[in-house]
DRENDO-335484 format. One line per field, with one value per residue: x, z, y of N, C-alpha, C in turn; residue number from 1. Coordinates in nm, 2 decimals, always signed. Atoms other than C-alpha are relative to their C-alpha. Layout:
DRENDO-335484
n_u = X,...
n_w = Z,...
n_v = Y,...
ca_u = X,...
ca_w = Z,...
ca_v = Y,...
c_u = X,...
c_w = Z,...
c_v = Y,...
kolpa = NUM,...
//
This chain:
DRENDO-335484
n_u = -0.02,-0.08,-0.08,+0.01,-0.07,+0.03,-0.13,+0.01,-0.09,+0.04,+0.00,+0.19,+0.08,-0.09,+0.02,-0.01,+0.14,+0.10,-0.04,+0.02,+0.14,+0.00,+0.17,+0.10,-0.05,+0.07,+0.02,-0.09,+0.03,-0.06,+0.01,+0.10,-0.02,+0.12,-0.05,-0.03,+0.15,+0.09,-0.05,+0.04,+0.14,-0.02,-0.06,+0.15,-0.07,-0.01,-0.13,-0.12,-0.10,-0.15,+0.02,-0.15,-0.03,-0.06,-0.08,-0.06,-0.04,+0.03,-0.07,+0.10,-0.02,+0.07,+0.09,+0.11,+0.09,+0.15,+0.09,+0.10,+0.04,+0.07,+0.10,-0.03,-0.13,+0.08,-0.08,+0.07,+0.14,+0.02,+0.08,-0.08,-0.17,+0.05,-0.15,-0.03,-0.06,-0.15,-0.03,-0.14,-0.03,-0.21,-0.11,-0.11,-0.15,-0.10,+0.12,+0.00,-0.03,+0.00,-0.14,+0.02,+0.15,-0.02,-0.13,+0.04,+0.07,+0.14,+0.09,-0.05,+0.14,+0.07,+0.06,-0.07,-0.08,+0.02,+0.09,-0.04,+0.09,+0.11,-0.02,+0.08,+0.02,-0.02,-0.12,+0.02,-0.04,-0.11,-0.03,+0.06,-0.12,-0.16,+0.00,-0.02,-0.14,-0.06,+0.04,-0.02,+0.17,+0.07
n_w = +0.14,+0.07,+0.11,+0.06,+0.11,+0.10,+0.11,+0.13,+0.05,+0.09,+0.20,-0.01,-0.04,-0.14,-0.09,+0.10,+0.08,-0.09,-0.02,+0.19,-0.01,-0.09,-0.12,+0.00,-0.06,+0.08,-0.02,-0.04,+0.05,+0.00,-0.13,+0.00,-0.10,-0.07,-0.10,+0.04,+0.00,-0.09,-0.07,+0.09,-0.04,-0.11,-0.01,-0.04,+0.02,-0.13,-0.06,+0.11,+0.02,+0.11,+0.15,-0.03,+0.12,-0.04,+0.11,-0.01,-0.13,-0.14,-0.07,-0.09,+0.06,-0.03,-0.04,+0.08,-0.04,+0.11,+0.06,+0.01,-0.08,+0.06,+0.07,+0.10,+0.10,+0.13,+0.07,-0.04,-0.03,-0.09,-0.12,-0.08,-0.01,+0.02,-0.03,-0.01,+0.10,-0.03,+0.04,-0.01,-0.13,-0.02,+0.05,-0.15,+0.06,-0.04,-0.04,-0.18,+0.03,-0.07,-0.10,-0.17,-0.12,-0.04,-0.08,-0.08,-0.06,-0.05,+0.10,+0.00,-0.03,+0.10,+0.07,+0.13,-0.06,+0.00,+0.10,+0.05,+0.13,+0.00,+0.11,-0.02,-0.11,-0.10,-0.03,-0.12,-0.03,-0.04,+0.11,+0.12,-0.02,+0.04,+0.13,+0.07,-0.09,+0.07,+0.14,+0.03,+0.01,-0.15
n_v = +0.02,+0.04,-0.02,+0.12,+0.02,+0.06,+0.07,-0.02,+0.02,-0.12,-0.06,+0.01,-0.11,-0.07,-0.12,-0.08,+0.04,-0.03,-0.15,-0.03,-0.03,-0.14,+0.01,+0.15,+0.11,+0.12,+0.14,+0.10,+0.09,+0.15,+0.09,+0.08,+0.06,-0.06,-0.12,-0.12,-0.04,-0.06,-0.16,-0.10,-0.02,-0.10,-0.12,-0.15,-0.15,-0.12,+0.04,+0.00,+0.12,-0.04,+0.04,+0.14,+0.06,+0.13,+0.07,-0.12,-0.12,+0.00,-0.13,-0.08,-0.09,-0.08,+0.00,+0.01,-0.05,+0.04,-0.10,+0.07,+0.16,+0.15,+0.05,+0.15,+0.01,+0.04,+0.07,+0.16,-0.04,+0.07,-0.08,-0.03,-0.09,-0.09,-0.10,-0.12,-0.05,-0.10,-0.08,-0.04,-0.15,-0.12,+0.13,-0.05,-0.06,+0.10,+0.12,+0.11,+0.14,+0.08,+0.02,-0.09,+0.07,+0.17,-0.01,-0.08,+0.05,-0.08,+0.03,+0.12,+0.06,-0.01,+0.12,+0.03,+0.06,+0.17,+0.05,-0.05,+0.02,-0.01,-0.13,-0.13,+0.04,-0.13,-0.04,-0.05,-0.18,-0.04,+0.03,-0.11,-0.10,+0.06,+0.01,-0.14,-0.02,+0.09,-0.09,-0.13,-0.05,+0.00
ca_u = +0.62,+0.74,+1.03,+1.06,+1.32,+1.27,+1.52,+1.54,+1.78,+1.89,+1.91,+1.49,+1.41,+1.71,+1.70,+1.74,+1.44,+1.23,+1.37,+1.26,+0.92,+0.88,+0.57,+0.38,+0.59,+0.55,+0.39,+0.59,+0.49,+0.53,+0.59,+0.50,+0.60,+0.35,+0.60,+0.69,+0.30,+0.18,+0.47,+0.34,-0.01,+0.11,+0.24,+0.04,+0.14,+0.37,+0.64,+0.99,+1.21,+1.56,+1.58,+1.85,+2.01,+2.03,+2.22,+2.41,+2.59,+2.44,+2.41,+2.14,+2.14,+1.86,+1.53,+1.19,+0.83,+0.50,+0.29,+0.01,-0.12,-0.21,-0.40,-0.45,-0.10,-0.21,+0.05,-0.17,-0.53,-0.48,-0.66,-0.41,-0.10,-0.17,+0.15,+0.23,+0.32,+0.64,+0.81,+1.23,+1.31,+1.67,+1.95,+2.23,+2.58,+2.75,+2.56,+2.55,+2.70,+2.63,+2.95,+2.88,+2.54,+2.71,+3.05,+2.82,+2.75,+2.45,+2.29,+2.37,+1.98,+1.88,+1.67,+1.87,+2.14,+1.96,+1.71,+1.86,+1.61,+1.32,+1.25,+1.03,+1.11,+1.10,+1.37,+1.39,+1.42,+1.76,+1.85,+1.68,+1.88,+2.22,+2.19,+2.11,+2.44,+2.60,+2.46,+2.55,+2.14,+2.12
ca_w = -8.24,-8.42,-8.62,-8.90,-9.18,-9.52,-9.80,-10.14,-10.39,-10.59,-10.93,-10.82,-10.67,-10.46,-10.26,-10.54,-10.73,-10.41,-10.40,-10.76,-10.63,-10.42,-10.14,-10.32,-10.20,-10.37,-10.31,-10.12,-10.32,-10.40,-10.02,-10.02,-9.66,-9.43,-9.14,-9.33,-9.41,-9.11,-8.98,-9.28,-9.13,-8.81,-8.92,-8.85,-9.08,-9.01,-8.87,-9.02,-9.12,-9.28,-9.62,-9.65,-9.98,-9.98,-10.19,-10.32,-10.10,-9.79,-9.63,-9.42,-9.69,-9.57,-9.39,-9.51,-9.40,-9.46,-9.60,-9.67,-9.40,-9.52,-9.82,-10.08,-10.27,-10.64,-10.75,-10.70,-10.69,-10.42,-10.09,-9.85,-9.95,-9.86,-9.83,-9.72,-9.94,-9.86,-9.91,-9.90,-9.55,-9.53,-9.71,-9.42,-9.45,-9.36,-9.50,-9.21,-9.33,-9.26,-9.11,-8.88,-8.76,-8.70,-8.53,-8.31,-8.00,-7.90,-8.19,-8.15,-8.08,-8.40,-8.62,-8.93,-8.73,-8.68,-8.95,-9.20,-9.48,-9.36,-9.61,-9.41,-9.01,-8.67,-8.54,-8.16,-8.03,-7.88,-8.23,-8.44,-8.22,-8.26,-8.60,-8.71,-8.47,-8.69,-9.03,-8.93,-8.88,-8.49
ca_v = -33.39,-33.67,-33.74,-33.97,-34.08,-34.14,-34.35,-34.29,-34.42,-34.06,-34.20,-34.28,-33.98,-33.74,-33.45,-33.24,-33.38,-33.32,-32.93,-32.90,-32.98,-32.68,-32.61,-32.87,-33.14,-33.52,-33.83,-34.04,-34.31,-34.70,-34.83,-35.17,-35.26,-35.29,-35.13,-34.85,-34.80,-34.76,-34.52,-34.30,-34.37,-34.20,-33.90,-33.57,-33.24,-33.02,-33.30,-33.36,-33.62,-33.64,-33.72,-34.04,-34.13,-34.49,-34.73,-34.45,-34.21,-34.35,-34.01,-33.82,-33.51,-33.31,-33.24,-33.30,-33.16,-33.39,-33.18,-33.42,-33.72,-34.08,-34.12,-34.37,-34.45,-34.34,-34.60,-34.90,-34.94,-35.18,-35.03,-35.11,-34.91,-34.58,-34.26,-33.94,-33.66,-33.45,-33.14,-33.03,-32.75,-32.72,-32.92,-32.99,-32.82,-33.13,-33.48,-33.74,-34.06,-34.40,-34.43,-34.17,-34.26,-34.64,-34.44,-34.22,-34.42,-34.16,-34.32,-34.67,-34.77,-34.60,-34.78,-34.71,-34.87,-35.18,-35.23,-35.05,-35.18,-35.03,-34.72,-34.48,-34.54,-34.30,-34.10,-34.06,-33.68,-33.70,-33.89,-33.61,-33.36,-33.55,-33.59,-33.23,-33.13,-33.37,-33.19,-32.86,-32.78,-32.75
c_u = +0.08,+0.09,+0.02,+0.17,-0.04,+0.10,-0.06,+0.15,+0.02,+0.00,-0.13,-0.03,+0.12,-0.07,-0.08,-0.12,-0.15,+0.01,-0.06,-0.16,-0.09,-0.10,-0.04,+0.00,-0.03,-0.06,+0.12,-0.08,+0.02,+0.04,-0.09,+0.09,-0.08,+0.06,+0.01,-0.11,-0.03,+0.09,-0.05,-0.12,-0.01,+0.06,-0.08,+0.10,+0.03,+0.15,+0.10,+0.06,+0.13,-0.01,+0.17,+0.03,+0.04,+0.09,+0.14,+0.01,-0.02,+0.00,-0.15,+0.03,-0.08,-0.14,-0.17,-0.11,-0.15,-0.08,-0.15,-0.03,-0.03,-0.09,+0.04,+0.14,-0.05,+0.08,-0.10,-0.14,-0.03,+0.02,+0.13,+0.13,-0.07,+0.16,-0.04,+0.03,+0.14,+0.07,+0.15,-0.03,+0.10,+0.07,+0.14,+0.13,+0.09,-0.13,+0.08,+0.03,-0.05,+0.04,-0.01,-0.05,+0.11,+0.13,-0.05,-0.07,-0.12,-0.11,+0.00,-0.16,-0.09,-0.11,+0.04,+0.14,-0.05,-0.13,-0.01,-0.09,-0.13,-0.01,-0.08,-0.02,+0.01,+0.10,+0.01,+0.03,+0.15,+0.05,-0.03,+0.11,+0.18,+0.07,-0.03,+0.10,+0.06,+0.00,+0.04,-0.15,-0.04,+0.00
c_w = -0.02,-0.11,-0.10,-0.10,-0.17,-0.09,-0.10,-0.08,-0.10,-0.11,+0.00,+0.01,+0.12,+0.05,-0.12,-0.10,+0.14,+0.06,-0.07,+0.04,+0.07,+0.09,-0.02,+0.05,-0.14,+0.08,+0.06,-0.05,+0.01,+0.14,+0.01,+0.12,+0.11,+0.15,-0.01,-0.02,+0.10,+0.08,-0.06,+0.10,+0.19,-0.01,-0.06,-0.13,+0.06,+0.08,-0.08,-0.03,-0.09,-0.09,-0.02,-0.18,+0.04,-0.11,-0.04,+0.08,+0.14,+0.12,+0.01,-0.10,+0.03,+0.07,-0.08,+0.09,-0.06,+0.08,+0.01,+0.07,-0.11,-0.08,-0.09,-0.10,-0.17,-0.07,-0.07,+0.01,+0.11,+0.15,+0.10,+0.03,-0.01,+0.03,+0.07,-0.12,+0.13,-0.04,+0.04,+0.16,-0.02,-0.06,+0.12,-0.01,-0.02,-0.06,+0.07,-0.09,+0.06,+0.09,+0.11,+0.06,+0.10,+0.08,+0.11,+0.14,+0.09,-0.08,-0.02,-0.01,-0.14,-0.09,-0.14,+0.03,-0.01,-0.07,-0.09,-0.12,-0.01,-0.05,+0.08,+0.16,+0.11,+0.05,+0.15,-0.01,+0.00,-0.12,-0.08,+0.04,-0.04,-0.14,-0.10,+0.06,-0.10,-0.14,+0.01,+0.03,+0.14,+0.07
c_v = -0.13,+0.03,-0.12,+0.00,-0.06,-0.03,-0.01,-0.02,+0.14,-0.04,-0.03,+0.08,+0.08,+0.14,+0.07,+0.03,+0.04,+0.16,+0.04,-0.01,+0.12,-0.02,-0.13,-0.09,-0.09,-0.11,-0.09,-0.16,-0.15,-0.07,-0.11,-0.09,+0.08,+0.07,+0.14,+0.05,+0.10,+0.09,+0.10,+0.00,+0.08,+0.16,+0.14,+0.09,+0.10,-0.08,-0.01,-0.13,+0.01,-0.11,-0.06,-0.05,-0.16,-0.06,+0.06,+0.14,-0.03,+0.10,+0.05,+0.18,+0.15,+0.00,+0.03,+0.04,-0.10,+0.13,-0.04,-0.11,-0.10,+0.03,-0.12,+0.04,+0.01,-0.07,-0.14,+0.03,-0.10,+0.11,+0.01,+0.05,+0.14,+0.09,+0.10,+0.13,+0.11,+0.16,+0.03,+0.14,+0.04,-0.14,-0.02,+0.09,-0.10,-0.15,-0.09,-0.11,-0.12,-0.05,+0.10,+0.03,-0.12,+0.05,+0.08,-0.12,+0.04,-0.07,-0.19,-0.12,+0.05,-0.10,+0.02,-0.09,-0.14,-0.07,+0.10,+0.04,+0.08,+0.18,+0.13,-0.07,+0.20,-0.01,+0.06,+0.13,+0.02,-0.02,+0.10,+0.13,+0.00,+0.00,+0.14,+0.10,-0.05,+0.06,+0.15,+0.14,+0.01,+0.12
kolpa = 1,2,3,4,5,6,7,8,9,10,11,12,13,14,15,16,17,18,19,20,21,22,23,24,25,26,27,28,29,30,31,32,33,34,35,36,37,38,39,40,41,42,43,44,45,46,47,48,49,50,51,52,53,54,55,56,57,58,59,60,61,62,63,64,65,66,67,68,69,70,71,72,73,74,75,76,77,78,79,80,81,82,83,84,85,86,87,88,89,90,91,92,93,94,95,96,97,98,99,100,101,102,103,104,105,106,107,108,109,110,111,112,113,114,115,116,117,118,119,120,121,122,123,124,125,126,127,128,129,130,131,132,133,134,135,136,137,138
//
């Protein structure tokens, strides 16, 4: 299985608003980088990722489930943005800081560590393990 990450600024779209959606999940929408794309376009249903407040709070807050593979983004009618859709699992007990990804040297290779910007990247195993130790979720 993979693991992914996804970033969302909460006064756009937080946890909380993705709780509220229940089973259904949402649209992980508007991605208009073609890196972040195509990690969407690898991810099977059924895998997880942790749900990252960016901007504000900068904090690993909880775990997410796509629900839905790759289709077309109904943001845009332009072909080549296509998403995921999502759904909320578990909220952490503890949320994961940036500071304590970037103080963890288990995690030091991350890719929120070293390409911070990129809104929807993969989360190695041991890093997915480390990181839900870290939340209180292991």
């Amino acid at each position: 299985m993979a693991y992914w990450l996804f970033k969302s600024e909460p006064s756009v779209f937080s946890w909380d608003k993705l709780v509220e959606k229940g089973e259904a999940g949402e649209e992980w929408d508007g991605v208009r980088n073609y890196q972040a794309r195509n990690n969407m376009r690898e991810m099977k249903k059924g895998e997880l990722g942790f749900y990252y407040h960016s901007r504000e709070g900068l904090e690993i807050v909880g775990i997410a489930e796509v629900c839905a593979e790759a289709h077309p983004d109904s943001t845009t009618d332009d072909e080549r943005w296509e998403c995921v859709d999502i759904r909320a699992v578990k909220p952490f007990k503890t949320a994961v800081t940036m500071k304590d990804v970037k103080a963890n040297p288990k995690l030091s290779e991350m890719v929120l560590v070293n390409n911070s910007r990129l809104s929807v990247q993969p989360v190695r195993e041991n890093e997915w393990e480390e990181i839900c130790r870290m939340g209180g979720v292991a």
